[in-house]
C-alpha positions in Angstrom: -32.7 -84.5 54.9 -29.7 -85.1 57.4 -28.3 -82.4 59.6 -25.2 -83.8 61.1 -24.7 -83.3 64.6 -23.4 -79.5 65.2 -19.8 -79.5 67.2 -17.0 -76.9 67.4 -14.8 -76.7 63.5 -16.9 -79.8 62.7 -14.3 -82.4 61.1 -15.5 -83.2 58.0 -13.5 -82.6 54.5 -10.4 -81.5 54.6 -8.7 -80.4 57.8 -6.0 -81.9 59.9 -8.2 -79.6 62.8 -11.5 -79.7 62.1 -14.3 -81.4 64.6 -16.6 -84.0 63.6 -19.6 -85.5 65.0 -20.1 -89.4 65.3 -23.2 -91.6 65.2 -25.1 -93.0 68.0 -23.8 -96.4 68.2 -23.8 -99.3 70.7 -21.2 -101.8 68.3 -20.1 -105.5 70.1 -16.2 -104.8 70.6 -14.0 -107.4 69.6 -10.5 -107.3 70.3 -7.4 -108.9 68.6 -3.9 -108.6 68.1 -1.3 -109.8 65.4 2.5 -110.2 66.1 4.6 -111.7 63.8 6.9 -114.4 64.8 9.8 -112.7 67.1 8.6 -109.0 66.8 9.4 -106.6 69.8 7.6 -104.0 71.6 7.8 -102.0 74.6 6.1 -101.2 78.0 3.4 -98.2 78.7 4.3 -94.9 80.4 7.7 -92.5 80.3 10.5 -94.6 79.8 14.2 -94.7 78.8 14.9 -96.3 75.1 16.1 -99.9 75.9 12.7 -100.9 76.7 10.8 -103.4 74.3 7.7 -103.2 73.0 5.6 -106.2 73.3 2.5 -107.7 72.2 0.6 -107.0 75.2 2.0 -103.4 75.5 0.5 -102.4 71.9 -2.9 -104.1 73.0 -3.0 -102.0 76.0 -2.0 -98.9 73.9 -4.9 -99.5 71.6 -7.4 -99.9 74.4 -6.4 -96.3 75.9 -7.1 -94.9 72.4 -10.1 -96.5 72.2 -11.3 -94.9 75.3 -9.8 -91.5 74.5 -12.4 -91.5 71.5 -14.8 -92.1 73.9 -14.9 -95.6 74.6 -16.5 -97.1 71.3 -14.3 -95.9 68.4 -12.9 -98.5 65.8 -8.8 -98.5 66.3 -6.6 -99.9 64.1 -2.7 -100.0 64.3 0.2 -101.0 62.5 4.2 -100.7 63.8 6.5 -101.0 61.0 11.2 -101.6 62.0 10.7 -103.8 65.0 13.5 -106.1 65.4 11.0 -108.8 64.6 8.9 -107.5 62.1 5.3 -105.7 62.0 2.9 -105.7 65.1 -0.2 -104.8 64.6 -3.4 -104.6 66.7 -7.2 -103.8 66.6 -9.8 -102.9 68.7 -13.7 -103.1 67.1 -16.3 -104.4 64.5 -16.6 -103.4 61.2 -20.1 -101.9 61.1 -22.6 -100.9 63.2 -24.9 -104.4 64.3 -21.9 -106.5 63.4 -19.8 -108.4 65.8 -17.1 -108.8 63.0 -14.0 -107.4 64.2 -12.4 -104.9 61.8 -10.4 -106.5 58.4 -6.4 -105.6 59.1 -5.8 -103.9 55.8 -9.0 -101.8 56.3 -9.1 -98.5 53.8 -9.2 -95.1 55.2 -9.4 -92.0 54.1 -6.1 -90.0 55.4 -7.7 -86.3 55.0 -5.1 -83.7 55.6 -2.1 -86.8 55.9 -2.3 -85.9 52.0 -0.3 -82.7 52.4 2.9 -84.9 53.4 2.2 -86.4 49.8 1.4 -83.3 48.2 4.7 -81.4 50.0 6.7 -84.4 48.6 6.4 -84.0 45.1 6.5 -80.2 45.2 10.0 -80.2 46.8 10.5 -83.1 44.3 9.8 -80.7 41.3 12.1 -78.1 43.2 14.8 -80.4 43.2 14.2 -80.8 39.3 13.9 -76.9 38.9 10.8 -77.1 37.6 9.7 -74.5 40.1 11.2 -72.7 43.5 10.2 -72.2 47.0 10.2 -69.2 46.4 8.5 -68.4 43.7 5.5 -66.3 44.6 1.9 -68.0 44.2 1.3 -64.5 41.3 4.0 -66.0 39.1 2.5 -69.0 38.7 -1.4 -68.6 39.2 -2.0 -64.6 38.3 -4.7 -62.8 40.0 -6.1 -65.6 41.8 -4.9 -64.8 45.1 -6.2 -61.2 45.4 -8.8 -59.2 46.8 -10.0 -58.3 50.5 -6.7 -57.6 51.2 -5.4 -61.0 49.4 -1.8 -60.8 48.1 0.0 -63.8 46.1 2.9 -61.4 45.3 4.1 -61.8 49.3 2.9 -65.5 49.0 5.6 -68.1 48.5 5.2 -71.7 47.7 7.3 -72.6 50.8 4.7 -70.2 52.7 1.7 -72.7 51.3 3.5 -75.7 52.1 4.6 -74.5 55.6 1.4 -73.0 56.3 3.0 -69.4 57.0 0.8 -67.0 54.2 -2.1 -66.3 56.2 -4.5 -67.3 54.2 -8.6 -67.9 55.5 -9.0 -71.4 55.9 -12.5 -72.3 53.0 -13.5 -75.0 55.4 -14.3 -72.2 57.9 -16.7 -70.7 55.3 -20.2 -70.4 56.9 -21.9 -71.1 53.7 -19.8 -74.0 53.9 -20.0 -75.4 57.5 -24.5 -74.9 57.1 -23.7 -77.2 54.0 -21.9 -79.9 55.9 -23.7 -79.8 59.6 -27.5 -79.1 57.7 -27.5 -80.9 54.4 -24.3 -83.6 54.7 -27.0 -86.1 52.6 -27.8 -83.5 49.7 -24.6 -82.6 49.2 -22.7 -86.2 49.8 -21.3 -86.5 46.3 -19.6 -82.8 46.7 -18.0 -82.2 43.5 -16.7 -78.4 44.0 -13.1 -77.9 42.3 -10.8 -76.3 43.5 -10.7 -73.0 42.0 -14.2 -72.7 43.6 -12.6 -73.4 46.9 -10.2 -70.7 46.0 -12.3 -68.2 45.2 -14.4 -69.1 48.5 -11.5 -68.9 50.5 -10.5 -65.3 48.8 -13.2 -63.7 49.5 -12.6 -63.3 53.2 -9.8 -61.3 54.5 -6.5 -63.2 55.3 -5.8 -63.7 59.1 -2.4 -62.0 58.0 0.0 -61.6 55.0 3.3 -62.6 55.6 6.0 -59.8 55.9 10.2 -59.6 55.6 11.9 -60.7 59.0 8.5 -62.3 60.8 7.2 -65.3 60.1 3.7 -66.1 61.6 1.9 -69.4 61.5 -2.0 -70.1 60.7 -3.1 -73.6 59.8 -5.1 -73.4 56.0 -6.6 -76.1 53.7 -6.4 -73.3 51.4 -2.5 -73.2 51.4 -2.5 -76.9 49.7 -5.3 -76.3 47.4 -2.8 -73.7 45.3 -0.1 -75.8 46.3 -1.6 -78.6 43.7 -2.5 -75.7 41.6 0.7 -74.7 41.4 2.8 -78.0 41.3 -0.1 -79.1 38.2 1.2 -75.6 36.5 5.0 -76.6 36.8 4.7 -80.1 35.5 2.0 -79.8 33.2 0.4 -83.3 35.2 -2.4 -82.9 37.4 -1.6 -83.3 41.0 -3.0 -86.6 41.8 -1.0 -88.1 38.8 1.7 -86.5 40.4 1.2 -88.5 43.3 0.2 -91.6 41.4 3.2 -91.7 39.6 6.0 -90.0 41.4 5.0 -91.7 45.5 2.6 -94.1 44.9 3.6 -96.3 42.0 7.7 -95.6 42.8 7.5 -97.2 46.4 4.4 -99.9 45.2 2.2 -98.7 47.4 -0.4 -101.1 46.4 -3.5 -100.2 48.7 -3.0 -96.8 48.2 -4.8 -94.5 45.3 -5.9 -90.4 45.1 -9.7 -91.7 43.8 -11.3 -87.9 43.0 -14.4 -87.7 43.3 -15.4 -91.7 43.6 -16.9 -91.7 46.8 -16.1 -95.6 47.2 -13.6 -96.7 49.6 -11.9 -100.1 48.1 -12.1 -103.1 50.2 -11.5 -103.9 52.9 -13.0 -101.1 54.4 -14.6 -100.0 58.2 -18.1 -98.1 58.1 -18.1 -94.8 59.8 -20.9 -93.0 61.5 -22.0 -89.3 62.2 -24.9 -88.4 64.4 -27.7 -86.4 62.8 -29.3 -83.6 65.0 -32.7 -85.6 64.8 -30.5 -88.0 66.8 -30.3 -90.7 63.9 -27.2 -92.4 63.4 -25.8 -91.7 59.3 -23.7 -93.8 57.7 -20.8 -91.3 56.2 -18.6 -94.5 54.6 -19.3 -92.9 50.8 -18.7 -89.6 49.9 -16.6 -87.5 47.8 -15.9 -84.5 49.6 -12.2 -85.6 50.4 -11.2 -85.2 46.4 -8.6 -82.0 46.4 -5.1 -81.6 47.1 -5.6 -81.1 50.4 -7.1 -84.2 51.9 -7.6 -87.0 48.4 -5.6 -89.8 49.1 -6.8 -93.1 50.3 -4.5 -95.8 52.0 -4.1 -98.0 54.9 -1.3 -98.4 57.9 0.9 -100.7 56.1 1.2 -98.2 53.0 1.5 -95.0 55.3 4.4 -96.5 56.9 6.1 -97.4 54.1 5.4 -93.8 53.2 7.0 -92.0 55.5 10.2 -94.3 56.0 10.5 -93.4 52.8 10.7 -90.3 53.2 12.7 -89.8 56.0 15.3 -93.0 54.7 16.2 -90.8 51.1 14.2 -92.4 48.7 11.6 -89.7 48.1 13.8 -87.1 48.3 17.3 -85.5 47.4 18.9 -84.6 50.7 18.6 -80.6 50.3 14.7 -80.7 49.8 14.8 -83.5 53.0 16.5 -80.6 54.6 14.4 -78.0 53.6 11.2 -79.9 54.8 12.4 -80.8 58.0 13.0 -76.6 58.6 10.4 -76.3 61.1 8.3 -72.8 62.6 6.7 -72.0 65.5 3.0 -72.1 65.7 2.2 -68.6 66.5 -1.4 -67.6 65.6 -3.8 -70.6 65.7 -4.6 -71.3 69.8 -6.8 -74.3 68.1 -4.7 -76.1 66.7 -2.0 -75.7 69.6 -4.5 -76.9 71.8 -5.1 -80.0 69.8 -1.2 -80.9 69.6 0.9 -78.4 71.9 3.6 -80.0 71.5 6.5 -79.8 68.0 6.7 -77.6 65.2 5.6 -77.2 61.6 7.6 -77.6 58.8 7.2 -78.1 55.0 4.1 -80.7 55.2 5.7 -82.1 57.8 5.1 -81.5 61.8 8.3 -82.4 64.3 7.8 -83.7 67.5 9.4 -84.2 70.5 9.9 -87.6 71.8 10.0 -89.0 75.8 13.4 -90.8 75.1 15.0 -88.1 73.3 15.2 -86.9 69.9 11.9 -86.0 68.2 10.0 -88.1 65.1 7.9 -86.2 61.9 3.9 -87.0 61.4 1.0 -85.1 59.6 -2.3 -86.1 61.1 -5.5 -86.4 59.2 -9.2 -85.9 60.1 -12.3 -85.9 58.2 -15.6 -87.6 58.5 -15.5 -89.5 61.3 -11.9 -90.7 60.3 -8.5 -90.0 62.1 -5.2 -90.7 60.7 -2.5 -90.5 62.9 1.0 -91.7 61.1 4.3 -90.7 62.7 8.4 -92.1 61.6 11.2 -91.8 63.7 13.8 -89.2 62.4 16.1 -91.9 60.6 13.5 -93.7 59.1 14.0 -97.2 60.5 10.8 -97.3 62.2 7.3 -96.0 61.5 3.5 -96.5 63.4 0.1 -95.4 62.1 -3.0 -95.1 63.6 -6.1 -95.6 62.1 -9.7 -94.6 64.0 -13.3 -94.4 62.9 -16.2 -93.2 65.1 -19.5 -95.1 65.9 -20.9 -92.8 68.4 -20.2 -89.1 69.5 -17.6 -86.8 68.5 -14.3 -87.2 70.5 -12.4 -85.1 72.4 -9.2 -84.0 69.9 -6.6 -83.1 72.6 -7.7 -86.0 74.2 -7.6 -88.3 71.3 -4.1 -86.9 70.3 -2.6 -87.4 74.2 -3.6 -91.2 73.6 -2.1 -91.5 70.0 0.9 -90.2 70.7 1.6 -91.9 73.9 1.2 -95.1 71.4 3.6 -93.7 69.0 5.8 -92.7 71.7 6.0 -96.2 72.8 6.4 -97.7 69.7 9.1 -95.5 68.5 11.2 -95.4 71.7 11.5 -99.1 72.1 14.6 -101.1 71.7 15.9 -102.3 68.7 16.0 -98.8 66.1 
């Protein structure tokens, strides 16, 4: 049996706020760095917009991130609408022993970055009428949000998308977190649907149920489990084929796929590491816990660039659903998540955040096992910068991690040349 190291939230299936421990590793580091021919980039620390963002200056960037996840995490980054075309850069192997460096179109599992995608083709089936915002989760899935003080009749679809209904959070199940942190080997190929995480997440209390004239803001997994439920009743299409179809095969986003319950990454891929409490490092590359609505899709920083410039250019959605996920809340009742990112807002999938130069850019972050997604576009779509790490050693610190991936995408998104 494997117990994986015990941390606070542990990060490990679904949440864009959950902990995770990382294996004991000592990996060789080997840096490199691709520009191609004429691309820009810009200088480290506060600065006004006119600066450029250079080759060395995305290197450096990387490093800091590196030692933010505590000095021997994998790092992997891609900048997208340079004057010059895509820099990218990387920073360690690609398992533990090797001295390979990582492959540049590594796979990753984006964990809760999947709620952009899910958010995207509700408010596109919105746009088609086949279903409103606010429509109340009872019309569309009856009885299953009840109990313990439960209510889908005060429940909207724009309150699940936005994160405003209150719901309890099923990765914060205790049965749960003992399953992950005590028995991550047994239990590897998880295969629970998602009614079952439903009706887990149901039978605790709500930390609140939204109410006329105040709206109040708790960060749930659960919200974008009925979110596919609902957006599967509405089209009659199951919410990955939703995604398949509608995102993924629309923009040809060829290295990204919503693969269920196959617990294979494709290749290229970078191994990822937990730390057991006997002290053992375990290999958490294959698994199938990231399979629902929530946290499923699969993709690398080229494809979640083209993503979100997508989506903030017009072609993913009509300008009044644009609108209406860009309509951002206060986070008002989870200090946790706050303390991870304090700064920006939530909106409809989406979270808005203020940039050093002025204006302010949209991202949805992503952690699971051992894997952090951090991909971020600047308000008019013209540029776009994802971060990809994986851990080899202990877990990292999360406000710490964040301060160092968002300086990067504040440098790479105020430089000259948008």
């Amino acid at each position: 049996m494997h117990a994986l190291e015990a941390g606070t939230k542990p990060t490990t299936t679904k949440a864009g706020k959950k902990k995770a421990s990382a294996a004991a590793l000592e990996a060789a580091a080997l840096v490199a760095a691709v520009l191609l021919p004429g691309a820009a980039s810009a200088p480290a620390g506060h600065r006004a917009a006119h600066a450029e963002y250079t080759r060395a200056e995305l290197r450096r960037d990387v490093a800091a991130v590196r030692k933010a996840g505590g000095g021997d995490v994998n790092v992997l980054a891609g900048v997208d609408g340079l004057p010059g075309g895509r820099v990218q850069d990387r920073l360690g192997t690609v398992s533990a022993g090797s001295r390979a460096p990582l492959p540049w179109g590594s796979h990753f599992r984006t964990a809760s970055t999947t709620k952009a995608f899910v958010a995207t083709v509700v408010l596109q089936l919105a746009a088609e009428k086949q279903l409103s915002l606010d429509d109340a989760v009872e019309h569309w899935l009856p009885g299953v949000v009840s109990g313990n003080g439960n209510d889908g009749s005060r429940i909207t679809v724009r309150d699940l998308l936005r994160q405003t209904s209150g719901l309890f959070d099923y990765m914060d199940d205790p049965d749960i977190q003992q399953k992950l942190r005590e028995h991550f080997d047994e239990n590897r190929y998880n295969d629970t649907s998602t009614h079952d995480l439903v009706v887990t997440a149901v039978a605790h209390k709500p930390l609140f149920v939204p109410e006329s004239g105040r709206t109040r803001w708790a960060y749930s997994n659960t919200n974008y489990l009925l979110a596919g439920m609902i957006a599967e009743k509405a089209s009659g299409t199951g919410w990955r084929e939703l995604v398949e179809h509608r995102i993924i095969a629309g923009l040809g986003l060829r290295q990204t796929s919503v693969p269920g319950l196959d617990p294979f990454l494709p290749t290229p891929y970078v191994s990822t590491y937990l730390t057991g409490t006997d002290g053992t490092r375990l290999d958490v590359t294959t698994n199938s816990y990231l399979h629902t609505a929530d946290s499923g899709v699969v993709s690398t920083t080229a494809d979640l660039n083209t993503f979100f410039r997508s989506l903030a250019d017009g072609r993913l959605l009509p300008a009044e659903q644009w609108r209406e996920m860009r309509q951002t809340v206060q986070r008002t009742d989870d200090p946790d998540d706050v303390a991870e990112l304090p700064e920006g807002t939530y909106g409809l999938g989406l979270r808005e955040i203020p940039l050093s130069c002025g204006g302010h850019y949209y991202m949805h972050e992503g952690d699971g096992f051992g894997t952090y997604t951090r991909p971020a576009v600047s308000s008019d779509g013209r540029r776009a910068v994802t971060i990809s790490v994986t851990t080899t050693s202990g877990m990292p610190d999360l406000p710490t991690l964040n301060r160092a991936t968002g300086t990067l995408i504040d440098h790479a998104l105020c430089a000259a040349g948008r």
